[in-house]
C-alpha positions in Angstrom: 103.2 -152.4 75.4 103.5 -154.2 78.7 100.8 -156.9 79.8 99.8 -154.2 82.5 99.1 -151.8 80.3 97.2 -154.1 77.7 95.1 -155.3 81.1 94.1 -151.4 81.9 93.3 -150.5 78.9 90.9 -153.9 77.9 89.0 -152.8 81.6 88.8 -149.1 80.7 87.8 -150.1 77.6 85.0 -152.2 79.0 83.8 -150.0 81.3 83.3 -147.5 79.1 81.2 -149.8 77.0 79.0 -151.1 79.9 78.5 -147.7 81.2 75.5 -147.0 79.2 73.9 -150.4 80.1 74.5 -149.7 84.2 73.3 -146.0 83.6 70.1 -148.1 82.0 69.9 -150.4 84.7 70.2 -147.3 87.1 67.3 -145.8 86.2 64.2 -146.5 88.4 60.8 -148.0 87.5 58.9 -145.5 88.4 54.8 -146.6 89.4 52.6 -144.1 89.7 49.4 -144.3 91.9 46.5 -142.0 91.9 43.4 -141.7 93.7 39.9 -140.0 92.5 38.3 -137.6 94.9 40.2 -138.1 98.3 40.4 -135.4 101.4 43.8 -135.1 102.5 42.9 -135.8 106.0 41.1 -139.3 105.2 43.8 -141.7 105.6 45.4 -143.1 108.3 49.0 -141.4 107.8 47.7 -138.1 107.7 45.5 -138.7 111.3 42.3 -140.7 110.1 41.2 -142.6 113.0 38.4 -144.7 111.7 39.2 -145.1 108.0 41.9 -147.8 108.0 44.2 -147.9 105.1 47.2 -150.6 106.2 49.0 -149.9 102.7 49.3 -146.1 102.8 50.4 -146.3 106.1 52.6 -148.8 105.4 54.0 -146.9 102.1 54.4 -143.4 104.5 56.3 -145.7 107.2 58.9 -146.4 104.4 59.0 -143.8 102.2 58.2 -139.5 102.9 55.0 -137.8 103.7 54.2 -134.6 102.5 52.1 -132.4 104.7 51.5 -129.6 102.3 51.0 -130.8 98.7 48.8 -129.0 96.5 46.7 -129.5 93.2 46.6 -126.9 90.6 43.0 -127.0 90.2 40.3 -129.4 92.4 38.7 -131.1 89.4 39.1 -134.3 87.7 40.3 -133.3 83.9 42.3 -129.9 84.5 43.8 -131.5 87.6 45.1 -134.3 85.4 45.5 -131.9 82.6 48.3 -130.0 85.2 49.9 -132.9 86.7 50.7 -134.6 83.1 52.0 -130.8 81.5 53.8 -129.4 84.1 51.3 -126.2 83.6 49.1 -124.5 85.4 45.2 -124.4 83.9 45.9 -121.0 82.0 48.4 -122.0 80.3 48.1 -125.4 79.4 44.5 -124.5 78.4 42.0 -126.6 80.2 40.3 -125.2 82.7 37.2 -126.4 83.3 36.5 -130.4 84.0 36.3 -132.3 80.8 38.2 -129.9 79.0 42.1 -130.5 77.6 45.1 -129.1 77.1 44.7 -126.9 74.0 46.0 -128.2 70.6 50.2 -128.6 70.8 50.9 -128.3 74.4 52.5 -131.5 74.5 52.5 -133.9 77.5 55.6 -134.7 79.5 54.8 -138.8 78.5 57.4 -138.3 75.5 59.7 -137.1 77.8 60.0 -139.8 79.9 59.7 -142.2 76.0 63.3 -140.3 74.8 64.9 -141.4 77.9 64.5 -145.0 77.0 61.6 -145.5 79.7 58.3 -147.6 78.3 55.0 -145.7 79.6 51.7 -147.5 80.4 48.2 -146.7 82.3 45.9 -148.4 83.5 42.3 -147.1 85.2 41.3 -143.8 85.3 44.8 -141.4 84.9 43.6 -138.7 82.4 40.3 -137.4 80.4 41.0 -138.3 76.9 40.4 -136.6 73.6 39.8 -138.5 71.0 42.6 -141.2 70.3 45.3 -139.4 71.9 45.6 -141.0 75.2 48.1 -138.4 75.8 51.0 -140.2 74.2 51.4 -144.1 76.2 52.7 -146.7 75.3 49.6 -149.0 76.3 46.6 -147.5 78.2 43.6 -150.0 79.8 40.8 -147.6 80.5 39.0 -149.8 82.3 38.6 -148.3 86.0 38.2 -151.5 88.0 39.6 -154.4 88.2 43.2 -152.8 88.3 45.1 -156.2 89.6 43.9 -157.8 86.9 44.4 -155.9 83.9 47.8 -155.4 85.1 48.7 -158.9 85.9 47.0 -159.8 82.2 49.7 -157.4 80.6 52.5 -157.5 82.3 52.3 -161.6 82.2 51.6 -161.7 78.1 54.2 -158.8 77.6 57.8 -158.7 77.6 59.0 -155.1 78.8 62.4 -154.0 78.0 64.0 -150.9 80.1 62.6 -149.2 82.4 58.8 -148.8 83.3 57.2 -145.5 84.2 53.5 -147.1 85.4 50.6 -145.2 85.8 47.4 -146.2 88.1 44.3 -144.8 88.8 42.0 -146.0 90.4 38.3 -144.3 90.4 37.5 -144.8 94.3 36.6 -142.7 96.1 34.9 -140.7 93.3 31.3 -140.9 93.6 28.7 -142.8 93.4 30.0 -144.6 96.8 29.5 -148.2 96.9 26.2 -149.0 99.0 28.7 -151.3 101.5 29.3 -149.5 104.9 31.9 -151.6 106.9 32.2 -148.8 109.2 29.5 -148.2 111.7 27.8 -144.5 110.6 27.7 -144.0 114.5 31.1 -144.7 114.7 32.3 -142.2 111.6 34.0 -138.7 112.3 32.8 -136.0 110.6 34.6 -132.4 109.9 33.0 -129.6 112.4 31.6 -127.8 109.2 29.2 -130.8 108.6 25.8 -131.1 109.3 25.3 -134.2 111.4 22.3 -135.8 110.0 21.8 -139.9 109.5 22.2 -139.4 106.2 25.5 -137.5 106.1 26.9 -140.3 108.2 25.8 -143.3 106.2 26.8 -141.7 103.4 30.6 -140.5 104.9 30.7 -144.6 105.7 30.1 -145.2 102.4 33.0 -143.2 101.5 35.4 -145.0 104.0 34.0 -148.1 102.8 35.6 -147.0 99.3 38.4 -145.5 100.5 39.8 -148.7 102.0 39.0 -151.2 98.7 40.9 -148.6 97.0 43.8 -148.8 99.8 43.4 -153.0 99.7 43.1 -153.4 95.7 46.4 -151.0 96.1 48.7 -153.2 97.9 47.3 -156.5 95.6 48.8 -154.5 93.2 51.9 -153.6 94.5 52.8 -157.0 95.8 52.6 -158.3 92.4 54.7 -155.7 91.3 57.1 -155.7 94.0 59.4 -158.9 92.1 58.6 -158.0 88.8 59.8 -154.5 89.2 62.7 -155.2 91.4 63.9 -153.0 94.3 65.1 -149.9 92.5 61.5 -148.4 91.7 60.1 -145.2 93.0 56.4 -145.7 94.0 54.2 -142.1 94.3 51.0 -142.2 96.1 48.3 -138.7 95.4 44.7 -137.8 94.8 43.4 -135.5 92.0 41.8 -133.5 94.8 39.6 -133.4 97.7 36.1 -135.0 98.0 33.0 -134.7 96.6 31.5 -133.0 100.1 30.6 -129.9 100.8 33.7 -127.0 100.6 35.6 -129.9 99.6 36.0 -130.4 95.6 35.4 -127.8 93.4 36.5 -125.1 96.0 39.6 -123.7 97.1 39.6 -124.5 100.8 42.1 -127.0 101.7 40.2 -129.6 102.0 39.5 -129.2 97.8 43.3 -128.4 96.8 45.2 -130.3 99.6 46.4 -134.0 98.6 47.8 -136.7 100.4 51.1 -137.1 98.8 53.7 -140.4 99.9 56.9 -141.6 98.0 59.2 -144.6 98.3 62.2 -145.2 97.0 64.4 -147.5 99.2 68.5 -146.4 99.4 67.4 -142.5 98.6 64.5 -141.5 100.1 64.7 -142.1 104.0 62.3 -144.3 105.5 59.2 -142.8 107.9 60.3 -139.3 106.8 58.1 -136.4 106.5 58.6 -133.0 104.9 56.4 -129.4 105.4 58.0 -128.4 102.0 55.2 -126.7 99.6 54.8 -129.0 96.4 52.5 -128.6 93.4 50.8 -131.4 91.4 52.8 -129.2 88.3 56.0 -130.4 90.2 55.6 -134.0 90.0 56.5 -134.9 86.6 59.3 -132.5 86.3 60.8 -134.0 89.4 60.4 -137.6 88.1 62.1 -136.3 84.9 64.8 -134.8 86.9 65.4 -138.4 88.7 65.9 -140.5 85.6 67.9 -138.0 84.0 65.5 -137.4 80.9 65.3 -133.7 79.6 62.4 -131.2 81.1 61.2 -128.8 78.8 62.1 -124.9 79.3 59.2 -122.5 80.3 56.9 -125.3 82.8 55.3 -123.7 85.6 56.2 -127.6 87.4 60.1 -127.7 88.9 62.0 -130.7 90.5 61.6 -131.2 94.2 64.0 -134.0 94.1 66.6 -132.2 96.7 63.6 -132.6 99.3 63.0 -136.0 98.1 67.2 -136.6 99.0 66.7 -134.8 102.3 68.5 -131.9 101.1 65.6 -129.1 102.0 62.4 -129.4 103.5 61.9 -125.6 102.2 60.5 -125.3 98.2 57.5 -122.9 97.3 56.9 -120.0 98.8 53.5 -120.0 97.9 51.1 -122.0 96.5 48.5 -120.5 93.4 44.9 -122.5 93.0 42.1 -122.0 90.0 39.1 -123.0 89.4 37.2 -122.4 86.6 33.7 -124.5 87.3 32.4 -127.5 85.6 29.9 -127.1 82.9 26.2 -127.0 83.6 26.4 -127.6 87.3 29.7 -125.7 89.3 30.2 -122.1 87.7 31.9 -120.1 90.4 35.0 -119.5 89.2 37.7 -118.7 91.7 41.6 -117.8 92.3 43.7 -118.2 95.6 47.4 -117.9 96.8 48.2 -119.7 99.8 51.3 -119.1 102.3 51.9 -121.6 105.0 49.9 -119.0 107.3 47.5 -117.3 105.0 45.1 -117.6 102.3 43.4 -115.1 99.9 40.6 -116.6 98.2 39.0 -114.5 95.0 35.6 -115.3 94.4 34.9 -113.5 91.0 31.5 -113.9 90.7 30.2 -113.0 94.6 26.7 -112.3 93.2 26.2 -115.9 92.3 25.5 -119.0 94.5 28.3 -121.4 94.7 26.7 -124.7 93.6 27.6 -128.4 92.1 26.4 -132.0 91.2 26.0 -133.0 94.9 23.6 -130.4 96.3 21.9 -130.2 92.5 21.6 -133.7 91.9 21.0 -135.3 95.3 21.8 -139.1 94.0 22.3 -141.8 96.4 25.6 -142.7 96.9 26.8 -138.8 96.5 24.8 -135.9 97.7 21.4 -137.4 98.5 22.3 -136.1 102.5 21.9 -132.9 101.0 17.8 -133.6 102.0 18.6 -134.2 105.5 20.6 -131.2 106.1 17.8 -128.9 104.3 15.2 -130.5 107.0 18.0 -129.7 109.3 18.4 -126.0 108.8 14.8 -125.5 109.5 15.1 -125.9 113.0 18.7 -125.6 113.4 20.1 -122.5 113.1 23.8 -123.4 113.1 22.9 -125.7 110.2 21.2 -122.6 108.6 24.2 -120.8 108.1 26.4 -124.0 107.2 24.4 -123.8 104.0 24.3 -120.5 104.0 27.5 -119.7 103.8 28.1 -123.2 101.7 25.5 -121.1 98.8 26.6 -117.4 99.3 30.4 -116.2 99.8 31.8 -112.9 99.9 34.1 -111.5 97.1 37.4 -112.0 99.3 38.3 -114.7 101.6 41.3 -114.4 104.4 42.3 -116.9 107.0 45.1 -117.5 109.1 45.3 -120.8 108.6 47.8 -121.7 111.9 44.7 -120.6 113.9 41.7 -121.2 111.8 42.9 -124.5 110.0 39.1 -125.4 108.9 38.9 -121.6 107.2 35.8 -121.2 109.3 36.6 -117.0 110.4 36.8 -114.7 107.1 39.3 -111.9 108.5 38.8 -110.4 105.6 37.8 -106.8 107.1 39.8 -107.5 110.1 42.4 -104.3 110.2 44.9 -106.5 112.1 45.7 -108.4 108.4 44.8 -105.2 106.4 49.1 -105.6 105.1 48.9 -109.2 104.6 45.9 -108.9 102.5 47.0 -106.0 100.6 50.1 -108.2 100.1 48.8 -111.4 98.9 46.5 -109.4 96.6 49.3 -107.9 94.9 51.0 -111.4 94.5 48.0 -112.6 93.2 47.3 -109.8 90.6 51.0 -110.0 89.4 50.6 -113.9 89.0 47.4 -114.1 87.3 49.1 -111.5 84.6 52.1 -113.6 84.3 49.6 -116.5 83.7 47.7 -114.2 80.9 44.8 -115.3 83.1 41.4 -114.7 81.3 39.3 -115.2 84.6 37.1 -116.4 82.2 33.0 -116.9 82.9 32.2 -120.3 80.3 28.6 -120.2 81.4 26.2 -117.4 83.1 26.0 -118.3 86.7 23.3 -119.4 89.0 22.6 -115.1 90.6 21.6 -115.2 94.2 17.8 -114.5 94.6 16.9 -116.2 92.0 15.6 -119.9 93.0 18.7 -122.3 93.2 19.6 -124.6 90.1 18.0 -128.2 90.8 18.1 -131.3 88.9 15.0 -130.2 86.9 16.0 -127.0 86.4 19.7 -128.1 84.7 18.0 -130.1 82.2 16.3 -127.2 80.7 20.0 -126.0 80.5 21.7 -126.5 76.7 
């Protein structure tokens, strides 16, 4: 054989054994960022002008904005429950908040662990049963003092291959910190607000949080930025909207719409944004499809990578919510399907008030403005039927949302959408079989005309 020949074959031959290791090295670090209870229009990329959150808009200026992502569900533990399946409540079994995933659905975790990747959380990233912890590698449940607990790890641990990081940070989940570095003169608040002193101390409050959890953010970040090296994918979400009125717990956008931002320098083109429809069911699968692990058959999630490549800015056609309530306090369960003109809300239990921990409880720090609007509405008609229809909704809900983005005019009887409705109902009926959708009740509601639940009242409650 001549030398040549010997010299192709010993670099063929070496290529093919190094192949694996550059496929390893190939593979991104992947972090994961979530926030707790934040409306999709209350940071600076998505139009905030008060709030100020230098890190986000930093992350959107170098990575892609979505305009229209979606949760599956707008509470805490089935949210979670969705985002780390790849199923929708129904099917993945919980529901309602502090529920789980029903015995052998299995979470997408392992997936990630048979492609060679080592998973960790830190801070408030699921609700745990038991021991579980939904299959990572190392969880810290602590939910503060994120930089620290992961600069303590990742300095006394040596990680080999790739990292798929979790973090979630509890702000700005109430109770709100009692700091207001925003002037509550100076705060905007959503038309659908009552504008009390109260509300606005209290939406300061929220800011107030909203920022740490933007600052604590980029500590985090920058620590991780030469540690993790420049090929890492870094995700910014919430779980859902806040804890305000017609904001968490409901299926108006400003409960299931998320901020959603990801970087990933060389792929994903800086400062770009995309009006695709994406789930909170889609994100795993599509961080699956990106490191090349294997995504189970039968998931409600799919990969949105091609929009992430700039391939298509065009992915769901429509966008399915539930909720289901939240023990004692929110049980007004409700479906919706949402087009990027139209939603059809389905409030199954009409007869009921809708009502949660903010107008029931009335802490400090969460709904104690509720007081101030009450004293309100008793000389203020407009603020009247705010809480009106805040208490008491029809069965069906309609908007055109290019015209009515607030889902302030029910066009629900309006003939003009009488084709569109009929429609959307259909779609919904069809989905909500294909789900095997229970529309379950798990607790006798609050029925209008009889006095409203109160804090006194839900302790008599078993």
């Amino acid at each position: 054989m001549k030398k040549s020949s010997i010299g192709i074959l010993f670099v063929v031959c070496f290529l093919l054994c190094i192949a694996p290791l550059i496929a390893q090295q190939e593979k991104p670090n992947i972090i994961v960022y979530l926030s707790d209870d934040l409306g999709y229009l209350d940071t600076s990329p998505y139009g905030a002008e008060v709030v100020e959150t230098p890190v986000l808009q930093s992350l959107s200026q170098e990575g892609m904005k979505f305009h229209n992502a979606f949760v599956a569900t707008p509470s805490c533990a089935p949210s979670r429950a969705a985002l780390l399946t790849g199923l929708l409540p129904a099917r993945n079994g919980a529901e309602t908040n502090h529920s789980f995933p029903d015995e052998g659905i299995p979470y997408l975790v392992q997936n990630f662990q048979d492609n060679g990747y080592k998973v960790y959380a830190f801070g408030k990233v699921a609700h745990y049963k038991g021991n579980s912890k939904c299959g990572f590698d190392y969880h810290h449940d602590e939910q503060v003092n994120l930089e620290k607990n992961i600069r303590h790890f990742f300095d006394s641990v040596k990680v080999d291959g790739p990292v798929c990081l979790f973090v979630g940070d509890r702000r700005p989940h109430v109770l709100w910190t009692k700091q207001m570095d925003y002037s509550p003169e100076e705060v905007d608040l959503p038309p659908y607000f009552i504008d009390t002193k109260s509300t606005r101390e209290h939406r300061s409050r929220y800011y107030t949080d909203i920022s740490g959890l933007d600052s604590e953010m980029g500590r985090v970040l920058d620590y991780l930025d030469p540690k993790f090296g420049v090929n890492t994918l870094t995700l910014f979400t919430s779980d859902h909207g806040a804890q305000w009125p017609f904001g968490k717990w409901n299926l108006y956008d400003a409960g299931i719409r998320t901020p959603l931002i990801i970087k990933w320098p060389g792929v994903i083109q800086a400062g770009s944004e995309t009006d695709a429809n994406v789930s909170w069911i889609d994100i795993l699968p599509t961080l699956l499809d990106i490191t090349g692990a294997e995504t189970p058959k039968g998931l409600d999630g799919q990969s949105f990578k091609k929009v992430l490549e700039g391939k298509k800015n065009h992915f769901r056609d429509v966008i399915y919510t539930t909720h289901s309530g939240d023990g004692k306090f929110n049980i007004y369960p409700i479906r919706s399907i949402r087009t990027d003109q139209y939603k059809l809300i389905w409030n199954l239990v009409p007869d009921a008030y809708h009502t949660n921990h903010s107008d029931i409880l009335r802490n400090d720090g969460a709904g104690a403005f509720w007081n101030s609007w009450d004293e309100q509405a008793k000389k203020d008609p407009k603020a009247a039927a705010i809480i009106k229809k805040y208490y008491q909704r029809p069965e069906w809900e309609f908007y055109d949302l290019q015209a009515d983005p607030n889902e302030q005019e029910n066009l629900i009887n309006d003939p003009g959408y009488k084709k569109e409705i009929n429609k959307l109902k259909k779609k919904l009926d069809q989905w909500l079989d294909e789900q095997n959708d229970q529309m379950k009740i798990y607790r006798e509601s609050y029925r209008v005309g009889a006095p409203k639940p109160n804090a006194q009242s839900i302790k008599t409650i078993k």
